[in-house]
C-alpha positions in Angstrom: 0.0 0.0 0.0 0.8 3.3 -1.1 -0.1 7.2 -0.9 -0.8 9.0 -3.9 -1.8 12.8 -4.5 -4.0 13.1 -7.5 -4.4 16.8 -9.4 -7.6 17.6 -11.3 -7.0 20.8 -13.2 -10.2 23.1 -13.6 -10.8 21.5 -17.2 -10.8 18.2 -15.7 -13.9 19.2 -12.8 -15.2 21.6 -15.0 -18.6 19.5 -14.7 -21.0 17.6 -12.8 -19.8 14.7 -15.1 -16.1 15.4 -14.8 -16.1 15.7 -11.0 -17.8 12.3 -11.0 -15.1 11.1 -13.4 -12.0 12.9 -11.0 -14.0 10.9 -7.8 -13.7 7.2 -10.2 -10.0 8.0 -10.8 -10.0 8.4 -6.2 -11.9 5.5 -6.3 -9.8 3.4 -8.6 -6.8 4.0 -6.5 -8.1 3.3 -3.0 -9.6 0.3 -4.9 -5.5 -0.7 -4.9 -5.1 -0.5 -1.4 -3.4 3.2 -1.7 -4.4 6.0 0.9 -5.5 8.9 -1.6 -4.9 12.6 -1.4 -7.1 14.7 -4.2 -5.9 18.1 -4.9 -8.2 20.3 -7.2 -8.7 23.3 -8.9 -12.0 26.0 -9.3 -13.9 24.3 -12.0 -13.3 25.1 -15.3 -13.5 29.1 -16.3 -14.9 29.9 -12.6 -12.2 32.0 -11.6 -12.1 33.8 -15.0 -15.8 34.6 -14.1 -14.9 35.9 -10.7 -12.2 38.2 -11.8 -14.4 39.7 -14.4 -16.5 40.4 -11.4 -14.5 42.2 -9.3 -13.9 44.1 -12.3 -17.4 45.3 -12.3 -17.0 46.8 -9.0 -13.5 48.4 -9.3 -10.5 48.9 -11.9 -8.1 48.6 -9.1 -9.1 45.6 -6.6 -6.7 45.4 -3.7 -4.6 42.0 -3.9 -6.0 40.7 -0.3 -9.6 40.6 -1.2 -9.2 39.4 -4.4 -7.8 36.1 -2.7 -10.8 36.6 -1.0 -12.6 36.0 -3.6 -10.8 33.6 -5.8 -10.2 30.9 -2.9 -13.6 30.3 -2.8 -13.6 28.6 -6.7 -11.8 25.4 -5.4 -13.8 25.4 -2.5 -16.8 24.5 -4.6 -15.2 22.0 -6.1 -13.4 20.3 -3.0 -17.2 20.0 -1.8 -18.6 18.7 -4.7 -16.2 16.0 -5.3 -16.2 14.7 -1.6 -19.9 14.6 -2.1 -19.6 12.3 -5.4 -16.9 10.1 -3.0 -19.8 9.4 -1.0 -21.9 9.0 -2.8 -20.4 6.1 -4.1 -19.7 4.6 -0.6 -16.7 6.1 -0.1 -15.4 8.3 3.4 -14.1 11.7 2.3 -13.4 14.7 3.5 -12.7 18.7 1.9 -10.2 20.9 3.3 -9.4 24.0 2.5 -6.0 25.2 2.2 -5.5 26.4 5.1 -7.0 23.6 6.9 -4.7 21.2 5.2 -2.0 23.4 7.4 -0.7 24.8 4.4 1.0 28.0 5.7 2.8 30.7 2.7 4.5 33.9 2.2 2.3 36.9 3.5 2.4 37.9 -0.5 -1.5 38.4 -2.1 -1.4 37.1 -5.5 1.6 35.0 -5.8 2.6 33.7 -2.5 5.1 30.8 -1.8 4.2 27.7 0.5 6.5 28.1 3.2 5.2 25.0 5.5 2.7 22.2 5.5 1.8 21.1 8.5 0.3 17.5 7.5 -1.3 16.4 10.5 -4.5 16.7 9.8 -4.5 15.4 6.4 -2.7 12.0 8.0 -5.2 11.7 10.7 -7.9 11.6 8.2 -5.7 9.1 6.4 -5.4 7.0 9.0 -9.2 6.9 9.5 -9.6 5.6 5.8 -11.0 8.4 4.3 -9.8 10.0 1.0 -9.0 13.5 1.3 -9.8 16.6 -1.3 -7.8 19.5 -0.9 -8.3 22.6 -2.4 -5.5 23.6 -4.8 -4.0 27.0 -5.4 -4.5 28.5 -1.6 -2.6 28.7 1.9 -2.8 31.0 4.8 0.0 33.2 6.6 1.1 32.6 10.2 -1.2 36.2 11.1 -4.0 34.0 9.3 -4.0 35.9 6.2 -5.8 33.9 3.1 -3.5 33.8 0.2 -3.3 32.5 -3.3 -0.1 31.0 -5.1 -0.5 32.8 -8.7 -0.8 30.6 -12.4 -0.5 26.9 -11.8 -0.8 26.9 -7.8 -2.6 24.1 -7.7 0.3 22.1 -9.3 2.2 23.5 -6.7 0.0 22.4 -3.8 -0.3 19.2 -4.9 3.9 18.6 -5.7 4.4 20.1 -1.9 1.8 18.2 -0.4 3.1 15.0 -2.0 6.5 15.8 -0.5 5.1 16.9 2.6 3.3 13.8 3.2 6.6 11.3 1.8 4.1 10.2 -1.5 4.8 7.7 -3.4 3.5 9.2 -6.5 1.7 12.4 -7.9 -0.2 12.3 -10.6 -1.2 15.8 -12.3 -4.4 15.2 -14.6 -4.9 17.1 -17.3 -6.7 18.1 -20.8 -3.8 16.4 -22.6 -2.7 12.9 -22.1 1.3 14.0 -21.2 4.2 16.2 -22.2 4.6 16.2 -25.9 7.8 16.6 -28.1 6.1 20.6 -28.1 2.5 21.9 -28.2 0.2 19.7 -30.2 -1.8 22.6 -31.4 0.7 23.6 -33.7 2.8 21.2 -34.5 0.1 17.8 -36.1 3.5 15.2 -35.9 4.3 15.9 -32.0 4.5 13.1 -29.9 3.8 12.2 -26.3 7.1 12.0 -24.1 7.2 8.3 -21.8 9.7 9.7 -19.6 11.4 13.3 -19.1 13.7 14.9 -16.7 13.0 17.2 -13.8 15.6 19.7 -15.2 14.4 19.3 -18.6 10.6 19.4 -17.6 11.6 22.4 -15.9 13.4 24.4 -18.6 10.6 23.6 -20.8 8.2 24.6 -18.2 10.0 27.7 -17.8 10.2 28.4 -21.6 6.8 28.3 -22.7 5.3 24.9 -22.3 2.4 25.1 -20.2 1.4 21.6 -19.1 2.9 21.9 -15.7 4.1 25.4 -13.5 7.5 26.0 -12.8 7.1 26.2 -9.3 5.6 22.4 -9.1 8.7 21.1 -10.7 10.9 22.6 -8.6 9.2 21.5 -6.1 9.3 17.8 -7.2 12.9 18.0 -7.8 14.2 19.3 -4.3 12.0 16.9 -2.8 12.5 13.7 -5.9 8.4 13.4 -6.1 7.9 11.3 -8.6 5.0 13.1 -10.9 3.3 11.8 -13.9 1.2 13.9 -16.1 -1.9 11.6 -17.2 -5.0 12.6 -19.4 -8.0 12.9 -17.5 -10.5 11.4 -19.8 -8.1 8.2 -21.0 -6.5 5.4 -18.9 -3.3 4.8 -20.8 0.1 5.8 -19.1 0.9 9.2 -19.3 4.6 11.2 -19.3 6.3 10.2 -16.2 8.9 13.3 -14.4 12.2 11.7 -12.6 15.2 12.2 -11.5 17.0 10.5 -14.7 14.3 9.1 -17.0 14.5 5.5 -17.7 13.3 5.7 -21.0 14.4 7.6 -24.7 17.4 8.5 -23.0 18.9 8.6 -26.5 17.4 11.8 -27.4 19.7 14.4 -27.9 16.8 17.5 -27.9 13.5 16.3 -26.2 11.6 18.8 -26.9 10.7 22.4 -28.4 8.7 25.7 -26.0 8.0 28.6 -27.4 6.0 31.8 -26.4 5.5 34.8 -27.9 4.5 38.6 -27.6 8.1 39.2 -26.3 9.6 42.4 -26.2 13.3 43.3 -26.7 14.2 46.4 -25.0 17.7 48.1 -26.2 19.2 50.8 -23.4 22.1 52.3 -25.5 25.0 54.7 -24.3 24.8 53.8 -20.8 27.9 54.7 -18.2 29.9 51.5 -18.1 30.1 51.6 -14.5 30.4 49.0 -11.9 26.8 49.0 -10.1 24.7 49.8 -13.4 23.9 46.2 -14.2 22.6 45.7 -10.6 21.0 49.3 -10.9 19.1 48.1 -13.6 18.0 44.9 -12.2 17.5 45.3 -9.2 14.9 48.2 -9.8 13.2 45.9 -12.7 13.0 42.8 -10.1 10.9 45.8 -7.2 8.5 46.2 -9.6 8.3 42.0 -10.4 9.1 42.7 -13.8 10.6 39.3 -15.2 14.0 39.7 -17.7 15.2 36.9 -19.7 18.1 37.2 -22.1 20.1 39.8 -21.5 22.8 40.7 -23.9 25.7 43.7 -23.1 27.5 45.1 -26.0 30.6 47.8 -26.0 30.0 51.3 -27.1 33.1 53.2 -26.7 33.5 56.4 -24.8 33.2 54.3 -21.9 29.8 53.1 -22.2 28.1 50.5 -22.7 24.6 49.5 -24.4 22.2 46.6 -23.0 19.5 44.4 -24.7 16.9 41.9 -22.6 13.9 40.7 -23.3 10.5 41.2 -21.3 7.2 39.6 -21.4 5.1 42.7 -24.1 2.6 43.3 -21.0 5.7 44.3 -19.1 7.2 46.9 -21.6 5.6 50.1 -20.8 6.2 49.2 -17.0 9.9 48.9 -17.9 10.1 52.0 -19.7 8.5 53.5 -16.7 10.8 52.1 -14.6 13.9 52.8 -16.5 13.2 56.3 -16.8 13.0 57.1 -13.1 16.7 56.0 -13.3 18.0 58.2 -15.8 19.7 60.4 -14.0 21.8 57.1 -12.3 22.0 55.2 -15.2 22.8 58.3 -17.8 21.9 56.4 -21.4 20.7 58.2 -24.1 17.9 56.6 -25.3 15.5 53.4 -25.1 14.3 51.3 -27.4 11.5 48.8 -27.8 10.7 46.4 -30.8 7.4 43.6 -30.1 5.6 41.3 -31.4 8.6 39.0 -31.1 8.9 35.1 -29.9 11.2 32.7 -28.6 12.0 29.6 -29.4 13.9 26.8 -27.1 15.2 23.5 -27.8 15.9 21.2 -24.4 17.6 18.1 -23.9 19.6 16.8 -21.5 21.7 14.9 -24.4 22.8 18.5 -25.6 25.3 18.1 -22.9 27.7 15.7 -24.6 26.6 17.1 -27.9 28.4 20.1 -28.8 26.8 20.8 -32.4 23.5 21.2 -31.4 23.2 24.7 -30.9 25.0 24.9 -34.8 22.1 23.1 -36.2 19.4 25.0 -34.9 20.9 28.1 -36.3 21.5 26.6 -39.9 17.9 24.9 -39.7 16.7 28.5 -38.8 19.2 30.0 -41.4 17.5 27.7 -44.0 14.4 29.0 -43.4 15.3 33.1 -43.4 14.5 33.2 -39.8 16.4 36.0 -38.6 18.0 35.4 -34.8 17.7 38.6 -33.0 18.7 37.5 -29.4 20.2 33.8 -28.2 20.7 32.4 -24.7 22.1 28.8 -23.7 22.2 26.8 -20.8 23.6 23.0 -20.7 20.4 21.7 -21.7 18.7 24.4 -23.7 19.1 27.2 -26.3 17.0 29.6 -26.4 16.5 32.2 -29.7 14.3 35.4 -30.0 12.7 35.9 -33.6 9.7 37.3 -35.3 6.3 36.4 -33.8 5.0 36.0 -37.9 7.9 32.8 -38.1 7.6 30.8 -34.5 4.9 28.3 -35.8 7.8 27.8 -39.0 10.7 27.8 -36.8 9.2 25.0 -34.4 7.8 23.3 -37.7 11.6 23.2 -39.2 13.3 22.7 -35.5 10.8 19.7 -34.8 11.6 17.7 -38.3 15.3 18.8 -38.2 15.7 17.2 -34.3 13.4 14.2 -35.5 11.0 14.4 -32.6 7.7 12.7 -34.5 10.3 9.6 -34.1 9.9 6.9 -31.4 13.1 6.8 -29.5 14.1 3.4 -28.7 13.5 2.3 -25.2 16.6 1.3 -22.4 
């Protein structure tokens, strides 16, 4: 006998029908012999619906009541699907968030889980029961409600599976794993059997939306074993270790990309010592998120700077760059959108020092103009138009050979 943590995304409850189908997947499990924690989400687009209500009252809502008011979508659902539990027979009980003794960061909007205290959850356990936890919510030690931002109900779930020692965590979604890259746009993807954390995460991180950052860091630090599984189909899904133990001959494993990107260009700033950190450190305040960042020479000791920012963030960035002018003394700023970028990942890149070659003469091949470029040990990463990403991943995809079964070890 086991314990697993099941996570039903809001797709997956987004019905009478589909909470009844999340409550079978409980059921099958405890069926096994396993103890059986559920963590879900606010059914389907409920939360969208609440936001857009709060924006009927004010432009401006403050941060603490909106986490009011968005903690109470899961809540619905963690009642509903303990109520389908029993009605099949089965002892279950909701919690909340912060009933589940998950304690966070006294952030509104984005908070971190600091602690879980699990007792409660295991003394339900013990009793038999399954156990629904609401996803996506914790409380502060001044007993502050608080959210944990996009995809923090994959994060409750990873931390309560490491919290509790779980064998296993198994995120449920729309889509039956983590493919080769998005499905949508790409007809020859294919479904991953096995994937790293670090890869998982870079991809994560890049673009690919399937599971949040945070989760997988999460199940890394703590080496939770996580499979993403279809919600609607019973065959295996993509399984998220330590070292995968299958397709370990792939050299890329897969393709992110996102766009509306911005690249913003800071030329003839003073090339002194603290105008890097001046920069960033006044970007990072304001939670504006930079990702490549390129420094070029300019002569007359200064220096010019190029990164990239989500396009929501640009006119904050501006904003933010110009109360600094007098520190930073540049001479102008410029801003150039509807940009993309596009990642390959794979662990196998490594040992594989031509990799990064390829892509370029793949992109080259196809007059796709590089305009920024960042690597890591398992990725690189290019900025390009936003009119040739669907290409570029097209051309990247065939190039790398993804739509190909790699052989199993």
């Amino acid at each position: 006998m086991g314990l697993i943590v099941q996570k039903f995304g809001g797709t997956s409850v987004g019905s009478a029908e589909k909470i009844q189908n999340a409550a079978n997947r409980a059921i099958a499990e405890k069926k096994q012999g396993h103890q059986v924690v559920v963590v879900v989400s606010a059914m389907g687009k409920s939360t969208d619906s609440l936001v857009s209500l709060a924006k009927q009252i004010t432009a401006q809502p403050s941060k603490r009541e909106m986490d009011m008011l968005l903690a109470t979508g899961e809540q619905v659902t963690i009642s509903l699907l303990s109520m389908a539990l029993q009605e099949q027979g089965y002892d279950a009980v909701s919690y909340t968030g912060w009933q589940a003794g998950i304690r966070t960061e006294h952030v509104h909007g984005n908070a971190r889980i600091t602690d879980i205290n699990t007792s409660a959850v295991e003394d339900q356990l013990s009793e038999g029961k399954i156990v629904v936890v609401a996803g996506f919510q914790g409380m502060t030690e001044e007993g502050q409600i608080t959210t944990l931002g996009r995809g923090g109900s994959d994060t409750t779930a990873v931390a309560l599976a490491a919290a509790l020692k779980a064998d296993k965590c198994d995120i449920y979604t729309d889509v039956p794993g983590v493919f080769t890259t998005d499905p949508r746009y790409v007809k020859s993807a294919r479904k991953l059997s096995g994937i790293s954390y670090d890869e998982m995460l870079e991809l994560a991180n890049l673009g690919a939306g399937v599971l949040h950052p945070r989760a997988v860091e999460f199940a890394k630090n703590y080496l939770v074993p996580l499979e993403v599984r279809s919600s609607t189909e019973t065959e295996a899904g993509t399984l998220i270790e330590e070292e995968p133990s299958m397709e370990q001959n792939l050299i890329v494993r897969g393709i992110a990309f996102e766009d509306q990107i911005t690249r913003v260009t800071v030329s003839g700033l003073a090339n002194g010592l603290t105008t890097l950190s001046t920069i960033f450190t006044a970007l990072a305040k304001r939670n504006i998120n930079v990702d490549i960042i390129i420094q070029t020479a300019a002569g007359d000791n200064k220096t010019g700077i190029s990164f990239s920012v989500k396009s929501e963030d640009t006119d904050n960035t501006v904003a933010v760059l110009d109360e600094y002018k007098d520190a930073l003394k540049f001479d102008q700023i410029e801003t150039e959108s509807k940009l993309a970028k596009v990642s390959i990942v794979g662990s196998g890149m490594v040992s594989n020092p031509g990799v990064a070659a390829e892509m370029f003469a793949v992109l080259a091949k196809k007059n796709i103009q590089v305009k920024m470029v960042s690597t890591s040990e398992i990725k690189v990463s290019t900025v390009i138009s936003e009119n040739d990403m669907v290409k570029a991943v097209e051309a990247l995809h065939d190039a790398f050979e993804l739509s190909k079964q790699a052989s199993v070890v």
